[in-house]
Structures are given as structure tokens and as C-alpha cells.
C-alpha positions as CSV (number, residue, x, y, z in Angstrom):
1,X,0.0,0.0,0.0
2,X,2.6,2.9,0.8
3,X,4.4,2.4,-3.0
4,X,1.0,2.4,-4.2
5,X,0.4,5.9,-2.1
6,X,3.6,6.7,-3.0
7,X,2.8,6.4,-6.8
8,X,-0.6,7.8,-6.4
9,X,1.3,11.3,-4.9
10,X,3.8,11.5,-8.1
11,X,0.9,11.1,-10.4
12,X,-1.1,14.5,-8.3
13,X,1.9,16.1,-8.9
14,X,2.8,15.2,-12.2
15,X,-1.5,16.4,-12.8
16,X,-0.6,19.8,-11.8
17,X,1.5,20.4,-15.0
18,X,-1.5,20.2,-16.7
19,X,-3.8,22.5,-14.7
20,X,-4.4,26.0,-16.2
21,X,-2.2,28.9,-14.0
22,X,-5.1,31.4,-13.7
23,X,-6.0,32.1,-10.1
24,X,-8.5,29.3,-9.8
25,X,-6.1,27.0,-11.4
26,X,-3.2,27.8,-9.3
27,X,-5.3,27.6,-6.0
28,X,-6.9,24.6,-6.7
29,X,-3.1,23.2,-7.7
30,X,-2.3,23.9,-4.6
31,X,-4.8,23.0,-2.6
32,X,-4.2,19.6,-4.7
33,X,-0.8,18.8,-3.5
34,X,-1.3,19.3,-0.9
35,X,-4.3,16.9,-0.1
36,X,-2.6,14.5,-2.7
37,X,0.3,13.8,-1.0
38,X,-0.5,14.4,2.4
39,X,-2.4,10.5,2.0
40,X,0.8,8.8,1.7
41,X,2.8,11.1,4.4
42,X,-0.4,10.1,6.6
43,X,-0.1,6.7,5.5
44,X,3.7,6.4,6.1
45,X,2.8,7.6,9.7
46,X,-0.1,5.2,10.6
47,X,2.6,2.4,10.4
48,X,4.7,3.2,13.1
49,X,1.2,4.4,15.4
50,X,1.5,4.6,18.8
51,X,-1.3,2.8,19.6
52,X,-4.8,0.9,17.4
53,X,-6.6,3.9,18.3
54,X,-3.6,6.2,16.8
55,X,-4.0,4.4,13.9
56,X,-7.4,4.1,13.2
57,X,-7.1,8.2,13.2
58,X,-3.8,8.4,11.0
59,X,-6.0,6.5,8.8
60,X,-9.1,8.5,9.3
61,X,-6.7,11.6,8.2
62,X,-5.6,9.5,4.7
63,X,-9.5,9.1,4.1
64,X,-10.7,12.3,4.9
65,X,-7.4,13.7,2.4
66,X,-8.2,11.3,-0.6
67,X,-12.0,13.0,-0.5
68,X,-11.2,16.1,0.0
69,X,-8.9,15.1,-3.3
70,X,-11.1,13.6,-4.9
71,X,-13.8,16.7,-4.7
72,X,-10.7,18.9,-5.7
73,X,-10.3,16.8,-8.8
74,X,-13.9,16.5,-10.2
75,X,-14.0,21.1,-9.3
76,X,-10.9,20.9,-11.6
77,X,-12.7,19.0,-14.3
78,X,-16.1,20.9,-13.8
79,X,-14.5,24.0,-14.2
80,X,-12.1,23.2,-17.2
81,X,-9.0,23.9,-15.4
82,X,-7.6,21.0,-17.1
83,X,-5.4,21.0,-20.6
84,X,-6.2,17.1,-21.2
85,X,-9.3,16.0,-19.6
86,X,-7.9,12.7,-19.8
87,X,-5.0,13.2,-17.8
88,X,-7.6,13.8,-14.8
89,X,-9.9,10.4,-15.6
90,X,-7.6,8.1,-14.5
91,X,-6.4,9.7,-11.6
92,X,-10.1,10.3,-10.4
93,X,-10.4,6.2,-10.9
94,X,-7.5,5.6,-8.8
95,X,-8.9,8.0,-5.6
96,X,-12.2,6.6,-5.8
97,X,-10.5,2.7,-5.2
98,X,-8.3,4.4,-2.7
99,X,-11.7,6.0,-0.8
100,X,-12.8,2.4,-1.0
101,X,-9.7,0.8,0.3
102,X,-9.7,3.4,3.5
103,X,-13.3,3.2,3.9
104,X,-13.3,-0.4,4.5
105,X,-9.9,-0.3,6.8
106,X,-11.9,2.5,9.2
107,X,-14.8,0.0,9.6
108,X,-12.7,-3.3,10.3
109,X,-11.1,-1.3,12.9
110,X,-14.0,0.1,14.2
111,X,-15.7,-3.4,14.0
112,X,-12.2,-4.6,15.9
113,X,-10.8,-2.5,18.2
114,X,-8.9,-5.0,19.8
115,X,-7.8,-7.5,16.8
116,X,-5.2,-7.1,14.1
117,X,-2.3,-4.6,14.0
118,X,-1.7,-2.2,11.3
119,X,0.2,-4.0,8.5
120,X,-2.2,-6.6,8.3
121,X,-4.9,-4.2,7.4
């Protein structure tokens, strides 16, 4: 999962060279990389937690990042900030099946509180 996060932050960056530098653009941009990457530096964090319940909110951070991504992405597309739309599609993909991923690790922990460690999550 972290090369995967890992990956997942080049390609938000590597999207920004493709985002129009008006204002909008360059906010948004910003406001992109910052969510973007922050899941993986989240990520990276949650595996050395002190504790399940330091965890479960490390990874409550990644989730709540990778929305607030993915709702930066779609205003991007919306407003035609974008030089190639299809630089944005797959990207949007790849968020939505990380939202999924997180979604699912917030409930088994919640379901679990006691069970399981973080790297078998």
C-alpha cells in the first residue's frame, strides 16, 4: 500500500503540469498537492502508530485527504482547469478505489478495536 500511495502522490503532482495557471487554477493546484500527498505522508505515519486507536485516526486523516482530493479533482474537471481531460480520468479512478480501500480499513477497525495490527490491514 505505501508504493502504491507513493505512486498515487507523483501522479497528483505530475497532474498539476496540466492545470491552467489562472487564479482558480493555481489555488486549486495547490490546494491539490497538498491533499494529494499528504495520504501517503499520513499513510507512512499510521505504520509506526502509537497505539490501534492512533492508527485508526492516521488513517481517518488518509481518508478524509483522498475525499477532499477527490472533490478537488472533479472542481478541476467541472470548471475546465484542465489542458487534457484525460490526464484527470484516470487519476479520479485511482482516488475513488483508494476511498474504498480506507473506507473499508476505518470500519474493520472500528468493528475490531482490539484485533489485528496495522500492516495486516
Amino acid at each position: 500500500m505505501e508504493e502504491r500511495l507513493i505512486t498515487y502522490s507523483v501522479s497528483i503532482i505530475n497532474l498539476t503540469t496540466h492545470i491552467k495557471k489562472n487564479k482558480a487554477g493555481i489555488h486549486l493546484s495547490d490546494q491539490l498537492v497538498r491533499s494529494g500527498t499528504s495520504v501517503a505522508l499520513n499513510y507512512a505515519e499510521s505504520i509506526d502508530a502509537e497505539s490501534r486507536r492512533d492508527y485508526l485516526h492516521k488513517t481517518k486523516i488518509s481518508l478524509k485527504e483522498l475525499r477532499e482530493t477527490y472533490t478537488c479533482l472533479k472542481i478541476i474537471q467541472k470548471a475546465d482547469l484542465i489542458y487534457n481531460p484525460d490526464a484527470i480520468t484516470k487519476i479520479l479512478s485511482e482516488t475513488d478505489e483508494l476511498v474504498s480501500i480506507f473506507v473499508s480499513k476505518v470500519k474493520k477497525l472500528k468493528q475490531n478495536p482490539e484485533q489485528g495490527n496495522s500492516q495486516n490491514l
